[in-house]
C-alpha positions as CSV (number, residue, x, y, z in Angstrom):
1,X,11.8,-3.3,40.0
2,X,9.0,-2.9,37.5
3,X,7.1,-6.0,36.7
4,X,6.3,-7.4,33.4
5,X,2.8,-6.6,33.6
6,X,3.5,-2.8,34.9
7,X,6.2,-2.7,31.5
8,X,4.2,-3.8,29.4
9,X,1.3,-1.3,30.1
10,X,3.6,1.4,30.3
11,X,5.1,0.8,26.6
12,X,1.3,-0.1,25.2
13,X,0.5,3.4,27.2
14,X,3.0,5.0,25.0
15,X,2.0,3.3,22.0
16,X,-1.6,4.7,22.4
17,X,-1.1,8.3,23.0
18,X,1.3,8.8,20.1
19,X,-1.3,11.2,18.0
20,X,-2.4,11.0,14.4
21,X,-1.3,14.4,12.9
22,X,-4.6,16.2,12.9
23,X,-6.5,17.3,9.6
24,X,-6.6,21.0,11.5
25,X,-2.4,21.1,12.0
26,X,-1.8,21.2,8.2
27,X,-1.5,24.7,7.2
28,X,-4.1,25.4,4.6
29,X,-1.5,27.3,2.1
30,X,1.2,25.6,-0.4
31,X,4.3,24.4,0.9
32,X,7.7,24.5,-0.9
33,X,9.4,21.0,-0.3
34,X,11.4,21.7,2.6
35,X,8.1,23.4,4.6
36,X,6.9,19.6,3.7
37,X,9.6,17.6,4.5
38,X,9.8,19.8,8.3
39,X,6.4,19.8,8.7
40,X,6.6,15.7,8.7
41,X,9.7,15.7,10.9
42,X,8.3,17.8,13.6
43,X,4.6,16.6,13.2
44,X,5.6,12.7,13.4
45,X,9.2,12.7,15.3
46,X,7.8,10.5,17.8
47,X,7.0,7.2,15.4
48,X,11.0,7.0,14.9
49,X,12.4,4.5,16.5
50,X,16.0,5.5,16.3
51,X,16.9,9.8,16.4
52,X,18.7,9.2,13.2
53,X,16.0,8.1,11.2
54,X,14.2,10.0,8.3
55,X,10.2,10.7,8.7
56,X,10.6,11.9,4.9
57,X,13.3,13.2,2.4
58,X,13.1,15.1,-0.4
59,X,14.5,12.4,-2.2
60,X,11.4,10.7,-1.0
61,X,8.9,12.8,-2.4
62,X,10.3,13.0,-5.7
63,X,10.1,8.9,-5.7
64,X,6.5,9.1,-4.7
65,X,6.2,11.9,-7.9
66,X,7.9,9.5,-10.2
67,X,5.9,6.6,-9.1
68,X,2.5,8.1,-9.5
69,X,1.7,7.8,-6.2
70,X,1.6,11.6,-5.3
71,X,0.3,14.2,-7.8
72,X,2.8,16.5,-9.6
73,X,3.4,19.7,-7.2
74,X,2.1,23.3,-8.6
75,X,5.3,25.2,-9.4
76,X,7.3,23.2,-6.4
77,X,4.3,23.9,-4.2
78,X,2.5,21.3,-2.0
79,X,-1.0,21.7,-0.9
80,X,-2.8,20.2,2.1
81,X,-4.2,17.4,-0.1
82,X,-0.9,16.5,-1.1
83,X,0.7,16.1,2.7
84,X,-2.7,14.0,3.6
85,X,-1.5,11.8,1.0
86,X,2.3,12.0,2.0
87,X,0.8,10.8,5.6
88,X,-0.9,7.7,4.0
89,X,1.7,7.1,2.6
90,X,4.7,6.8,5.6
91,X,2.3,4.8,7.3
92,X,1.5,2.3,4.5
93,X,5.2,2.1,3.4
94,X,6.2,0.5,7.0
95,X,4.2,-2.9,5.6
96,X,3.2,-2.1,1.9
97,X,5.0,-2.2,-1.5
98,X,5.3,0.8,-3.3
99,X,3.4,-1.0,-5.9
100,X,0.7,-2.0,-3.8
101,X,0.4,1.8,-2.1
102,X,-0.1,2.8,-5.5
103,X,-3.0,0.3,-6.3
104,X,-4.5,1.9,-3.1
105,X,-4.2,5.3,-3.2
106,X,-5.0,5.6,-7.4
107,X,-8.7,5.3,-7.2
108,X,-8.3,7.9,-4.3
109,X,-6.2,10.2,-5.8
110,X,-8.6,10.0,-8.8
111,X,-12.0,10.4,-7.3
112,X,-10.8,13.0,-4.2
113,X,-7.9,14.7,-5.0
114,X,-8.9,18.4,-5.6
115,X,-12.7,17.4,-5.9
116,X,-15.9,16.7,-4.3
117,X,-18.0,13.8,-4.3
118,X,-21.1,15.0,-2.6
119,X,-19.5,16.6,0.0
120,X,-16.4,14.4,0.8
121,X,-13.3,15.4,-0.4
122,X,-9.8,13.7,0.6
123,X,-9.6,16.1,4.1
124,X,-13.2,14.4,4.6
125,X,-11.9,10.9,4.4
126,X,-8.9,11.9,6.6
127,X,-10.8,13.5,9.1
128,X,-13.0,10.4,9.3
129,X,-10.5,7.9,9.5
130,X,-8.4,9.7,12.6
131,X,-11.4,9.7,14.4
132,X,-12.8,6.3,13.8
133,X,-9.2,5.1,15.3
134,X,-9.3,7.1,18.0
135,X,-12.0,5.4,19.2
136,X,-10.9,1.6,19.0
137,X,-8.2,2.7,20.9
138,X,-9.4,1.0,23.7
139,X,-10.1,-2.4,21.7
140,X,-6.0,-2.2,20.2
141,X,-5.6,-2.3,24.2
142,X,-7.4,-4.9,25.5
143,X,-6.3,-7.1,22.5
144,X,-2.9,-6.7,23.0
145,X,-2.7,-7.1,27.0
146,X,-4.6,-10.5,26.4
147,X,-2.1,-11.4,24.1
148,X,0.3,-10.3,26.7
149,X,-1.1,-12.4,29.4
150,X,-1.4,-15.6,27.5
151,X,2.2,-15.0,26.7
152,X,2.8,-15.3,30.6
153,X,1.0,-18.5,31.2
154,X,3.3,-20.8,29.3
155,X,6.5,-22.6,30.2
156,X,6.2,-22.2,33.9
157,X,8.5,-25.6,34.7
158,X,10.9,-23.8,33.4
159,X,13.3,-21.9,35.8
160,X,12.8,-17.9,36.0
161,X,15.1,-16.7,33.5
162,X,14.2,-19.2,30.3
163,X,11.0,-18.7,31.8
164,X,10.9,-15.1,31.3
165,X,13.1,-15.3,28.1
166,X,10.3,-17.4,26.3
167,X,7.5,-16.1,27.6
168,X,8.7,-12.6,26.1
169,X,9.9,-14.4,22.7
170,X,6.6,-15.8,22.7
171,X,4.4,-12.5,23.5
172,X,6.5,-10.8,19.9
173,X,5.8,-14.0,18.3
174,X,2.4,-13.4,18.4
175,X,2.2,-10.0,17.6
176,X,4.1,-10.9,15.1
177,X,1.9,-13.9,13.4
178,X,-1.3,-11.3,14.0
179,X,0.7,-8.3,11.6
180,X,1.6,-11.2,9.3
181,X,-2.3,-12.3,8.4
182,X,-3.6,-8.6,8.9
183,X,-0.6,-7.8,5.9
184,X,-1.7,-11.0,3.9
185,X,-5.5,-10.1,4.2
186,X,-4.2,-6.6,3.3
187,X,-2.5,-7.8,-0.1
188,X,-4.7,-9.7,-0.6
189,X,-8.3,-6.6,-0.4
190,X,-5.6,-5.0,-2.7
191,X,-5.1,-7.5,-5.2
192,X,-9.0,-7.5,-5.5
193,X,-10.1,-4.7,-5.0
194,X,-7.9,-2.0,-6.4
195,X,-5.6,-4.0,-9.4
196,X,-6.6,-3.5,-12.4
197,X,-8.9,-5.8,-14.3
198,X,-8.3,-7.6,-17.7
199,X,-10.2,-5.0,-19.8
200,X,-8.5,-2.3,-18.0
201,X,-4.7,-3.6,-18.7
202,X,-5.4,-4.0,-21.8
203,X,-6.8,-0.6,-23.0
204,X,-3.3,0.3,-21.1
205,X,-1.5,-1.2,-23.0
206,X,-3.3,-0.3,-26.2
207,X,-2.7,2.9,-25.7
């Protein structure tokens, strides 16, 4: 019988090694949608947590179109840029707004979508990004597995089943409280950083 301890580093073992989708897998030609959408599917099949679930839809992508958070297709074509931002995007949606992805990925889209800024283009920023998580891989470890062993210090008096109970309930409630401040501090760099100011809704709505 497996131990907590030996679950527990098996799942976070798992959780580690699921791979980013690599700047150098997306095909560097346009894509009609359905290339897109089974691209995604086969590219990022193992982030679902049930079989049945959709990685993206073309109903999807035509929401993202409509909400200005993904740049108009050329003639039902996507290009590489446009499936780096269709990646941001899945991730973000899991604990973002619509809204707020497109406060985020605006000034991006703007400034690096199709163009340059000495030398760094949107692939550049991907690129980057991939490998600067690949390498606090180790610290996403050792975080959680102290978590994980606090978790198991608490309620011993308790016999082993209500024991074991609470000190699992426990382990997801702190996980839990951890994603709940990272999201609030997220919302919150957003709401500073990347809403639009005063002088800026107003010519908007001048216009």
């Amino acid at each position: 019988m497996n131990t907590p301890e030996k679950d527990l580093k098996e799942l976070i073992k798992e959780y580690l090694t699921t791979d980013y989708i690599h700047a150098d897998d997306i095909p560097n030609i346009e894509l009609y949608m359905d290339q897109v959408t089974t691209f995604m599917d086969q590219h990022l099949s193992n982030t679902k947590r049930y079989e049945e679930d959709k990685i993206l839809t073309k109903t999807m992508i035509n929401n993202y179109s409509k909400n200005d958070i993904l740049p108009p297709s050329n003639k039902k074509k996507y290009s590489k840029n446009h499936l780096l931002l269709l990646i941001f995007i899945y991730y973000y949606k899991s604990f973002l707004s619509i809204t707020d992805i497109k406060k985020l990925l605006t000034p991006l889209i703007e400034t690096f979508f199709d163009k340059e800024v000495n030398g760094i283009d949107l692939e550049a920023i991907y690129r980057e990004l991939v490998s600067f998580e690949k390498e606090h891989m180790k610290d996403h470890y050792d975080n959680i597995e102290e978590t994980f062993q606090f978790s198991q210090t608490i309620f011993k008096d308790l016999p082993a089943e209500e024991q074991k109970l609470l000190n699992q309930f426990t382990f997801i409630c702190l996980l839990s409280y951890d994603i709940y401040l990272k999201k609030q501090l997220v919302e919150k760099l957003i709401d500073d950083l990347f809403s639009p100011t005063k002088d800026e809704k107003k010519k908007e709505k001048d216009k």
